[in-house]
C-alpha positions as CSV (number, residue, x, y, z in Angstrom):
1,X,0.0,0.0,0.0
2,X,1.1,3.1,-0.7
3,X,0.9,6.6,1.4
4,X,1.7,9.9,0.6
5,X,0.1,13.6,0.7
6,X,-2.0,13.1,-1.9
7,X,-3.4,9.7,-1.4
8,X,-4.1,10.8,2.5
9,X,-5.8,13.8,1.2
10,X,-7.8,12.1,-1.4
11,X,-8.9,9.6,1.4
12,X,-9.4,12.0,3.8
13,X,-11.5,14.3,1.7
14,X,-13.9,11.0,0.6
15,X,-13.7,9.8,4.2
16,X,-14.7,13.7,5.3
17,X,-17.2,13.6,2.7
18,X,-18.9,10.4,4.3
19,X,-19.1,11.9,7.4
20,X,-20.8,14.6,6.7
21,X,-23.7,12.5,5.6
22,X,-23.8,10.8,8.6
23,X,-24.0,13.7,10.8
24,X,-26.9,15.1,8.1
25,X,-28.6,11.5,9.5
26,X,-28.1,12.2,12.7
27,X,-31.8,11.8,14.1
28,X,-30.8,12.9,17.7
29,X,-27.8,14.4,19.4
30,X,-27.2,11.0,21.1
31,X,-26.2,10.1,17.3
32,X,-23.9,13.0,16.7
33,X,-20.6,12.0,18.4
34,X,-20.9,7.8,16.6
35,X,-22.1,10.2,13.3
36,X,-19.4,12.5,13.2
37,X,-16.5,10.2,13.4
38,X,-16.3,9.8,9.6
39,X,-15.8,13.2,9.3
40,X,-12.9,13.6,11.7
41,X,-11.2,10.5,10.8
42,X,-11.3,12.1,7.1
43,X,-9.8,15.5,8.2
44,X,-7.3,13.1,10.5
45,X,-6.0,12.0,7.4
46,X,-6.1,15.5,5.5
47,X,-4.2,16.6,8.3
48,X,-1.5,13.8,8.1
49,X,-1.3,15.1,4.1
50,X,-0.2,18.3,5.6
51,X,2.5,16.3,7.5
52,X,3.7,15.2,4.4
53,X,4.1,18.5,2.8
54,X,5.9,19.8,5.9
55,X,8.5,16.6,5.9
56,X,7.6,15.3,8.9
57,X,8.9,17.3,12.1
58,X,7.2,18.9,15.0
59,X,5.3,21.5,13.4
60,X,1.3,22.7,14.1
61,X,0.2,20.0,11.6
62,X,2.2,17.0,13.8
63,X,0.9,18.1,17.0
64,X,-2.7,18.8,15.6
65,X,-2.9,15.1,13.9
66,X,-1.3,13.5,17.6
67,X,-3.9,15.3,19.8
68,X,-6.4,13.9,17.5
69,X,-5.1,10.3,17.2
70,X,-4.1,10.0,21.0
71,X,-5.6,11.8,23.7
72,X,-9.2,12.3,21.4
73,X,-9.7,8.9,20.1
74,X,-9.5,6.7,23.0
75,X,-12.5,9.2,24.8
76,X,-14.6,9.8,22.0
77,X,-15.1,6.8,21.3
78,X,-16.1,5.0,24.0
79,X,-18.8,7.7,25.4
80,X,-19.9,7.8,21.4
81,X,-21.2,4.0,21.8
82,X,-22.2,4.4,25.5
83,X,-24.7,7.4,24.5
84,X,-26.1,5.0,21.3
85,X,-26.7,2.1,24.2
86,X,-29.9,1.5,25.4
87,X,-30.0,2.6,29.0
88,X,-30.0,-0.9,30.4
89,X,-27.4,-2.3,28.5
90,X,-24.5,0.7,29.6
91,X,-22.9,-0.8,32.6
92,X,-20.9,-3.5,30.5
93,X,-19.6,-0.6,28.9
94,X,-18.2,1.0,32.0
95,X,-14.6,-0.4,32.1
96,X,-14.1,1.2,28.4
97,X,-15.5,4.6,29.2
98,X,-13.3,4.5,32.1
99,X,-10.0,3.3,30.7
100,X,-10.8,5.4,28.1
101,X,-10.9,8.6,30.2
102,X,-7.3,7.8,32.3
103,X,-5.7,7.1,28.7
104,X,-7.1,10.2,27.1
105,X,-5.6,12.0,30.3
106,X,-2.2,10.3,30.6
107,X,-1.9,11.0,26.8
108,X,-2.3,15.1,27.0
109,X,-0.1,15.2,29.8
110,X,2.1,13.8,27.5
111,X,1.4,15.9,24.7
112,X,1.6,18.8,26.9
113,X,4.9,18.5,28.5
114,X,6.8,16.6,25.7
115,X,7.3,17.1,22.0
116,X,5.6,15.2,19.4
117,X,7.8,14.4,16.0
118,X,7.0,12.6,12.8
119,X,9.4,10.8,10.9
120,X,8.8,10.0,7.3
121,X,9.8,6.7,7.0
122,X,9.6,5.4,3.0
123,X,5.6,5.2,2.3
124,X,4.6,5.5,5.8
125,X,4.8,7.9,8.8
126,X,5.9,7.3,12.6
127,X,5.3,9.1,14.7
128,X,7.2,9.6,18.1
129,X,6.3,10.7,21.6
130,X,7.8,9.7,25.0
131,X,5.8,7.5,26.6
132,X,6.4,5.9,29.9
133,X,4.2,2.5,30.3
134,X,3.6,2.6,26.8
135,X,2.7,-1.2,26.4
136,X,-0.2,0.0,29.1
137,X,-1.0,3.2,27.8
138,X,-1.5,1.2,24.3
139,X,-3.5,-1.1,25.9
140,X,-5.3,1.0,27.4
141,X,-5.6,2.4,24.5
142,X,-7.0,-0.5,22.0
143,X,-9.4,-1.6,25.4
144,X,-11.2,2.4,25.1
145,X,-12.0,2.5,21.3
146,X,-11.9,-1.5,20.0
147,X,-13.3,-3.2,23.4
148,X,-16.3,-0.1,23.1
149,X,-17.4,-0.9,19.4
150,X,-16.7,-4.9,20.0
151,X,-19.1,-4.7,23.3
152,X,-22.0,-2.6,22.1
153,X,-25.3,-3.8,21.3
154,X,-25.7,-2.8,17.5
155,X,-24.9,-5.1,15.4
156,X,-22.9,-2.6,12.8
157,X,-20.8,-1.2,15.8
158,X,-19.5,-4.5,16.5
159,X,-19.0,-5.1,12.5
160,X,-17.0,-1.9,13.0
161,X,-14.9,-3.3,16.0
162,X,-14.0,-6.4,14.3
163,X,-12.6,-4.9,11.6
164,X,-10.2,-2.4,13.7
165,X,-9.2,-5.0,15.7
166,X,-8.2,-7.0,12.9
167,X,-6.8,-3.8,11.2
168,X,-4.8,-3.2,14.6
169,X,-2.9,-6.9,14.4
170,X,-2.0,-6.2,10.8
171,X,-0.7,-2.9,11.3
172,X,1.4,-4.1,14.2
173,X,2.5,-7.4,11.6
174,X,3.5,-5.0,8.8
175,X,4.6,-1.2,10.0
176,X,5.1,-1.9,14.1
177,X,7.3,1.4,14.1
178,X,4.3,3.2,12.2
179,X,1.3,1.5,14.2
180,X,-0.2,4.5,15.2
181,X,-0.3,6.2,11.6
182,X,-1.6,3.2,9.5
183,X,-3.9,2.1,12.2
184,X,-5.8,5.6,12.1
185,X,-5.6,5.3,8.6
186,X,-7.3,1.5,8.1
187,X,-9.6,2.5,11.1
188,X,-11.1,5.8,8.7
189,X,-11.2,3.5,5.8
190,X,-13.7,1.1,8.1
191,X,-15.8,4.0,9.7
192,X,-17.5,4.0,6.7
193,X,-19.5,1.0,8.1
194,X,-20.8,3.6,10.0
195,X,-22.7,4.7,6.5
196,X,-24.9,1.8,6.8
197,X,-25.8,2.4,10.6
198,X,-26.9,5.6,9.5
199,X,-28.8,5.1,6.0
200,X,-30.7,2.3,8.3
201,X,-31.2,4.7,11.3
202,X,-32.9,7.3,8.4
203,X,-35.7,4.7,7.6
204,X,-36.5,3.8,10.9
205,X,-39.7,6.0,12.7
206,X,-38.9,8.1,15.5
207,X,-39.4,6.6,18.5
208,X,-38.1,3.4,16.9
């Protein structure tokens, strides 16, 4: 596979594109935060075309695409399936949220206090950042945003979970050193299973 600025901005602006017809679906602000990740996946990956441009380094672009990927992710997520959940069905969805929320604020600390670089290695990107723990912060990580979509009671959510996860082991396999970068690129790519939730959500009555 090949990356570069224009194939992350061609993706991206599809991706974007997608997203924005989800969130015109929306039925309910409940929806909004599931609806709207499309659309910042897509301008993730716009962003990352921007990296490109710049080389790599630590520039505005870098740190905007790493606050995004890290600290954002790993809470939006997880509260995104927990506000879709019926109300009786949220508790099993309480370790997620959780871990979610101590990732998301162990990751702006880092992002805070240390610099973020990106190194353009061949056709991909890695992207480095001191992390103490990192094997638990990664964890931690992969528990918030796969372990939400693979425990939540829709059907396409779990779809959507599946394929990260699967995505996640093959981006580790092939680009370890770049996980981050093609990881948040395969996992845009598969939000747009979240099309289908919302096409099906448009037919349905309210109150349905």
């Amino acid at each position: 596979m090949c990356w570069n600025a224009t194939a992350d901005l061609v993706a991206g602006t599809v991706i974007a594109t997608v997203g924005a017809v989800c969130v015109a679906r929306a039925r309910s602000l409940r929806e909004l935060p599931l609806a709207t990740l499309p659309l910042l996946l897509g301008v993730h990956q716009i962003v990352e075309a921007v990296v490109w441009d710049a080389g790599g380094g630590g520039g505005p672009a870098t740190l905007a695409w790493a606050v995004i990927a890290l600290p954002l992710l790993p809470l939006w997520v997880p509260l995104g399936v927990l506000l879709v959940t019926p109300p009786g069905a949220r508790a099993r969805l309480a370790v997620p949220v959780a871990v979610g929320c101590a990732t998301a604020a162990a990751l702006s600390y880092r992002l805070a206090t240390g610099p973020v670089t990106a190194h353009i290695r061949g056709r991909t990107i890695g992207y480095v950042l001191d992390l103490p723990y990192a094997p638990l912060l990664i964890g931690g990580y992969l528990l918030a945003t796969v372990g939400a979509l693979l425990l939540a009671t829709d059907r396409l959510l779990r779809r959507l979970g599946a394929v990260v996860a699967a995505g996640a082991v093959l981006c580790v396999a092939l680009w370890r050193t770049e996980f981050v970068s093609t990881w948040c690129a395969f996992a845009a790519v598969a939000s747009l299973i979240l099309l289908a939730r919302t096409r099906r959500a448009a037919r349905l009555p309210d109150g349905t």
